[in-house]
C-alpha positions in Angstrom: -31.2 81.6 67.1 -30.0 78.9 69.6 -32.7 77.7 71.9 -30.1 75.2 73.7 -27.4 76.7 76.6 -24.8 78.1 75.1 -22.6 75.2 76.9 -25.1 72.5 75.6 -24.9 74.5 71.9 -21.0 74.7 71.8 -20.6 70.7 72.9 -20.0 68.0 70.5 -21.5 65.1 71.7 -20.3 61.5 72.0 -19.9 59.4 69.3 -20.9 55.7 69.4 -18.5 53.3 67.3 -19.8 53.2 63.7 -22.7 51.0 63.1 -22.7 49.5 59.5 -26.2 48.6 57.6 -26.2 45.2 55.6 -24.2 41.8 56.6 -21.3 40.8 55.5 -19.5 43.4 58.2 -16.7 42.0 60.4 -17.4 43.8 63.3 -14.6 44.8 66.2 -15.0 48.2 67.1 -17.8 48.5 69.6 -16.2 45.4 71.5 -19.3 43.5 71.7 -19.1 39.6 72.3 -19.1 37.8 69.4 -21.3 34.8 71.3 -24.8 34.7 72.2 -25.9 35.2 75.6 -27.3 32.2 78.2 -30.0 30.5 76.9 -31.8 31.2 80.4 -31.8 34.8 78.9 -34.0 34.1 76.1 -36.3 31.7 78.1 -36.3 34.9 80.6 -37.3 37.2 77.8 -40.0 34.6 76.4 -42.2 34.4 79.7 -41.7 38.4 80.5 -43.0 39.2 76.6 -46.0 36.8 77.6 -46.7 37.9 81.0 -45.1 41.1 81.9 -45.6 43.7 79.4 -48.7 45.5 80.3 -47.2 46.3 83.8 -44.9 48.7 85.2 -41.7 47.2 85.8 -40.2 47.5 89.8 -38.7 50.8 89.9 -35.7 49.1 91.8 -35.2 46.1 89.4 -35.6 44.0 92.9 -35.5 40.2 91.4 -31.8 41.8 89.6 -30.5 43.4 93.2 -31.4 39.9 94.5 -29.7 38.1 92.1 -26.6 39.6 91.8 -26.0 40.1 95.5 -26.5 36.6 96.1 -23.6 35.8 92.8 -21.3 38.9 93.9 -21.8 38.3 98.1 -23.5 41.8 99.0 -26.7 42.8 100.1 -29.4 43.6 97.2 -29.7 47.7 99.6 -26.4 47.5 97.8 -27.0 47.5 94.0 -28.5 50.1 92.2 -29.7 49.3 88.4 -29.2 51.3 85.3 -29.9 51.7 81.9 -26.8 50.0 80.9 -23.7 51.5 82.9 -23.7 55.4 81.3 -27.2 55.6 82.9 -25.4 55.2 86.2 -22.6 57.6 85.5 -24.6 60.1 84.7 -26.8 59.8 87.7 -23.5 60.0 89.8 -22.2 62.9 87.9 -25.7 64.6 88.7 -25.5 64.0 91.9 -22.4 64.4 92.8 -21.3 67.1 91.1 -22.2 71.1 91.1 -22.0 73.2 88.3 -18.3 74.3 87.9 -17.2 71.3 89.9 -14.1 69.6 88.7 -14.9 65.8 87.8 -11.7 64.1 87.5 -10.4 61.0 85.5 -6.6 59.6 84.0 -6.6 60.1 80.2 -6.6 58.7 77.7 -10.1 56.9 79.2 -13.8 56.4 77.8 -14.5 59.8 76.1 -18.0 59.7 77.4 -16.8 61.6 81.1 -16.1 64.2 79.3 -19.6 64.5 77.7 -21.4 63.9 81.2 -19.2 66.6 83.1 -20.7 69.1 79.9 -24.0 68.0 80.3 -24.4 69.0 83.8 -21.9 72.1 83.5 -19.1 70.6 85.4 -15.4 70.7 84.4 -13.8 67.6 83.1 -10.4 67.5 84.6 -8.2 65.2 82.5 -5.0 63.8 84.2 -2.6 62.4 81.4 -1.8 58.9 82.5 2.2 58.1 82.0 2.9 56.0 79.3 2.8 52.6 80.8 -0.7 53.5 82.1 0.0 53.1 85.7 -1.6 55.1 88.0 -1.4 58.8 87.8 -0.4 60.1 91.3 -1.6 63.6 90.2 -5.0 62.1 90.1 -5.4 62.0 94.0 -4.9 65.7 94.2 -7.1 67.4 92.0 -10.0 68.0 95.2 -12.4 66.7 92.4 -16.2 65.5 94.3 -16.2 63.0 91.9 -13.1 60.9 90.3 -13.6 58.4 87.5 -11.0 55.5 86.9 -11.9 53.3 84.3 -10.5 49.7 85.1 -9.6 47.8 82.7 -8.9 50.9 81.1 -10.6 51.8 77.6 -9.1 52.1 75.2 -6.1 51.2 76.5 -7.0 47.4 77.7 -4.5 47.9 80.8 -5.4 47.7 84.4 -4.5 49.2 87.6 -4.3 47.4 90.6 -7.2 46.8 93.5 -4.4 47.6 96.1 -3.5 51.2 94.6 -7.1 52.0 93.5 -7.8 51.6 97.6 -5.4 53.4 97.6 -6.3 56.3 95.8 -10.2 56.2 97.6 -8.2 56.7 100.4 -6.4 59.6 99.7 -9.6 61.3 98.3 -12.2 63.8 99.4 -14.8 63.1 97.4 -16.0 59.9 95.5 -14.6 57.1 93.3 -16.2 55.4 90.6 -14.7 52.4 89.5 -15.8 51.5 85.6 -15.2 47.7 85.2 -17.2 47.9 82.5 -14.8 44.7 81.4 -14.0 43.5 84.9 -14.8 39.9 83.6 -12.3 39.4 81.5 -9.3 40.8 83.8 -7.4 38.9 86.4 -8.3 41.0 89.6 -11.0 43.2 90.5 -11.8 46.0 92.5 -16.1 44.6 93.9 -14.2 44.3 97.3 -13.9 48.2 97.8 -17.9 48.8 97.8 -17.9 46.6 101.1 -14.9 48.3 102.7 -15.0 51.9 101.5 -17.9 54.6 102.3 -16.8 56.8 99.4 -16.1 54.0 96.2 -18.7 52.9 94.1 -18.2 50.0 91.8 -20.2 50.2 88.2 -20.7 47.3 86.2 -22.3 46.1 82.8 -24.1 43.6 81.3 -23.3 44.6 77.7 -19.9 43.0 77.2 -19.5 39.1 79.3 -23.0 38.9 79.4 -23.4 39.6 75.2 -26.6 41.9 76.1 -25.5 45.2 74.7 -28.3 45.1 72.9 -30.8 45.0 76.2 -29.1 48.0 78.1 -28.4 47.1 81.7 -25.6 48.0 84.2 -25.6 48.1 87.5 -23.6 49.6 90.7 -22.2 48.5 94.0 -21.6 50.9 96.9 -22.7 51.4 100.4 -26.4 52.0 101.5 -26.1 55.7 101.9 -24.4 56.5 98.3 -27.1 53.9 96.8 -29.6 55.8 98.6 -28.7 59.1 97.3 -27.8 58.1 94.1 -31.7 56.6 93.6 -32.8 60.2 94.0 -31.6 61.0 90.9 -33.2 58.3 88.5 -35.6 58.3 86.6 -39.1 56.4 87.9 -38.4 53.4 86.0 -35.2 53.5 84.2 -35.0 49.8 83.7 -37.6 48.3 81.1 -39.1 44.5 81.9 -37.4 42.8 80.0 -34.1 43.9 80.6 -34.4 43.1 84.1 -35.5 39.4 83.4 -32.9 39.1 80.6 -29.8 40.5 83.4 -31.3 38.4 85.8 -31.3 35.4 84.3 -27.8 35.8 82.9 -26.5 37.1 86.1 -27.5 33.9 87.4 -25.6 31.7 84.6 -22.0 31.9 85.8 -21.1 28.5 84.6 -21.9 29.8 80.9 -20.4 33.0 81.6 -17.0 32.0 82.4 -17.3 29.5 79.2 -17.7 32.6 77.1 -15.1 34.8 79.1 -12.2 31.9 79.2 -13.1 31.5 75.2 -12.5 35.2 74.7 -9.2 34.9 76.8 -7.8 32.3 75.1 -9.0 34.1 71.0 -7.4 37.5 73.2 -4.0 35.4 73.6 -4.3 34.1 70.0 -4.5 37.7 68.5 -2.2 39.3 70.5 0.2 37.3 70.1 -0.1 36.8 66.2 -0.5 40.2 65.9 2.9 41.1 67.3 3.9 38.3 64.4 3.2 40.9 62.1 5.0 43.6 63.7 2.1 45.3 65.7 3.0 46.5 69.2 0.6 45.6 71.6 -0.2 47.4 75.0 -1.4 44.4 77.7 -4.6 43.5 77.9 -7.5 42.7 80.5 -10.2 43.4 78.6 -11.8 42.1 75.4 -9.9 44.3 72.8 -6.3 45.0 72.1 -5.0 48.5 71.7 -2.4 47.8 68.7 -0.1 50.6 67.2 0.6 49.2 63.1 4.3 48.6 62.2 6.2 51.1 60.3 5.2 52.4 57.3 1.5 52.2 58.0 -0.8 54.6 59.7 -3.2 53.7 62.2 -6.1 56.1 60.2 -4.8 54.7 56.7 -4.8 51.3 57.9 -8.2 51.4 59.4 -9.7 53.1 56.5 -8.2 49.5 54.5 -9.7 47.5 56.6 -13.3 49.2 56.1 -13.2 49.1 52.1 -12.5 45.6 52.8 -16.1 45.7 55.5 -13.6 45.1 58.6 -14.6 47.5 61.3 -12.1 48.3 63.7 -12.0 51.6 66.0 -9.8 54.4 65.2 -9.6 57.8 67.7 -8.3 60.6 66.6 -7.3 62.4 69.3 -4.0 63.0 71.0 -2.0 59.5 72.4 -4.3 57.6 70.3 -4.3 58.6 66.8 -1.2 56.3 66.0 -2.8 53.3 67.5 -5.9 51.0 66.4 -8.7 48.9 68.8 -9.4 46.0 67.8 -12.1 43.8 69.3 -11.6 40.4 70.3 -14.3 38.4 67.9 -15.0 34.8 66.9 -12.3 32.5 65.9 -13.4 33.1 62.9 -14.0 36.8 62.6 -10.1 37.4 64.4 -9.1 34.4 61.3 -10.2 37.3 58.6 -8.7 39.9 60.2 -5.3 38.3 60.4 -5.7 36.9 57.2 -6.5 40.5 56.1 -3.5 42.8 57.5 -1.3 40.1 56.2 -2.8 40.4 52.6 -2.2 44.0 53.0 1.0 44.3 54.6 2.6 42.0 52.1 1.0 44.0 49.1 3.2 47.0 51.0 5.9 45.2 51.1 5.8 44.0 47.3 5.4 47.0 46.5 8.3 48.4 48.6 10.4 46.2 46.6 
């Protein structure tokens, strides 16, 4: 006997990327940063272990709001603070969302929509994006209350505009969440719409530029009223102490955040590139991974399996549009160095043994 709802019983779950016990791991499947964060963060984290501990943190992660509006150029009424960025979209599909109610999003995209809609007994609608990624024009017609777009996309690494994104909010009912969970690394972003449009919410993450996935933070941007309603729905204090002194102190390093961001560009370029040497093909990226499909004969799932008997950890999906293709996280100099060196050990052994 099930004590779960039958919905709840018959869902999978999300799966995280595989974390591996031990050293000696090369590690570019959970595209984490490969550099440590500000040193501000760890002085930050120092004085609220010290001081701060014994005390409830501000429900509204205040100093944070007031940070970041003065970095971004918004007003702190205007931020709302998570428990890293899936905190906030699951408040939002809570909130948004009845059950039954469609919740919309392009696919291929971050798997873990799908899982929120099933929580809360909504229907994940899934619009296939075309192959080039663009924009799915099907997506502004699905009546959904609440439309996801992932931008960068994940897994794909592509991006779609911040003209036709307004212009998708604008041809929608109900709400748009825009993911830039890896907005730092891209050329463009999309922060603008929260100021302009009533209906567009803006998420964010400290996980990936800021090299705190480890602490948990995220945070959104929309208007008063949607941040308004959207606190109703979380939890008392979903933000511990020292995550809000950590964000807040990185949040206000930008001069060490673009030096780690315009490092990761340039390793991105690097890998990209050489990878395409070897006969990948590479979809265009904006993000700080590269979806890459392996050259003919090797399969993506046989080629990642390689890779992990030799401790490389990549990310392989096998699901449909993906399950050719491989993401690979941009690392260290280094850590990309063993990789290349790597696939090239192994596709030359192939090709010896071709012969």
């Amino acid at each position: 006997m099930s004590y779960f709802r039958s919905d709840i019983e018959a869902m999978e779950g999300y799966t995280p990327g595989y974390q591996p016990k031990g050293s000696g791991w090369v590690k570019l499947n959970t595209n984490e940063n490969p550099y440590p964060p500000s040193p501000r963060v760890l002085k930050a984290l120092r004085k609220a272990v010290s001081e701060d501990l014994r005390k409830y943190p501000g429900p509204m992660a205040d100093a944070f709001r007031e940070a970041a509006a003065d970095v971004l150029g918004t007003s702190p009424d205007c931020i709302l603070c998570g428990n890293g960025s899936d905190d906030l979209l699951n408040m939002a599909v809570r909130a948004f969302c009845e059950q039954g109610a469609p919740v919309a999003f392009p696919y291929p995209t971050y798997s873990l929509y799908v899982t929120l809609a099933q929580i809360q007994g909504a229907r994940a609608v899934r619009v296939e994006f075309p192959q080039d990624y663009r924009l799915p024009p099907e997506l502004a017609g699905t009546g959904a209350p609440l439309t996801i777009l992932c931008n960068p996309n994940a897994p794909s690494g592509t991006m779609v505009c911040p003209e036709e994104v307004a212009r998708l909010a604008e041809n929608l009912d109900g709400v748009l969440i825009v993911d830039e969970a890896y907005a730092e690394f891209a050329s463009a972003n999309c922060l603008d719409l929260h100021r302009r449009m009533d209906n567009v919410i803006v998420m964010r993450t400290m996980s990936k530029s800021y090299s705190l996935a480890g602490l948990r933070f995220g945070y959104a941007l929309a208007s008063r009223a949607l941040i308004r309603g959207l606190a109703k729905v979380k939890d008392s204090y979903n933000v511990d102490a020292l995550a809000i002194a950590g964000a807040t102190a990185a949040i206000r390093d930008q001069l060490y955040l673009q030096d780690n961001v315009e490092r990761i560009r340039a390793t991105r370029r690097h890998m990209r590139a050489a990878l395409q040497d070897l006969g990948f093909e590479c979809l265009p990226s904006e993000t700080n991974f590269v979806l890459a499909r392996p050259p003919e004969p090797f399969a993506a799932e046989a080629l990642f399996q390689e890779l992990f008997n030799r401790r490389i950890l990549v990310r392989y999906f096998d699901e449909p549009r993906l399950d050719e293709w491989l993401r690979i996280t941009v690392g260290s100099e280094k850590e990309v160095e063993a990789l290349l060196n790597t696939l090239k050990e192994i596709i030359a052994a192939a090709r010896t043994g071709d012969a």
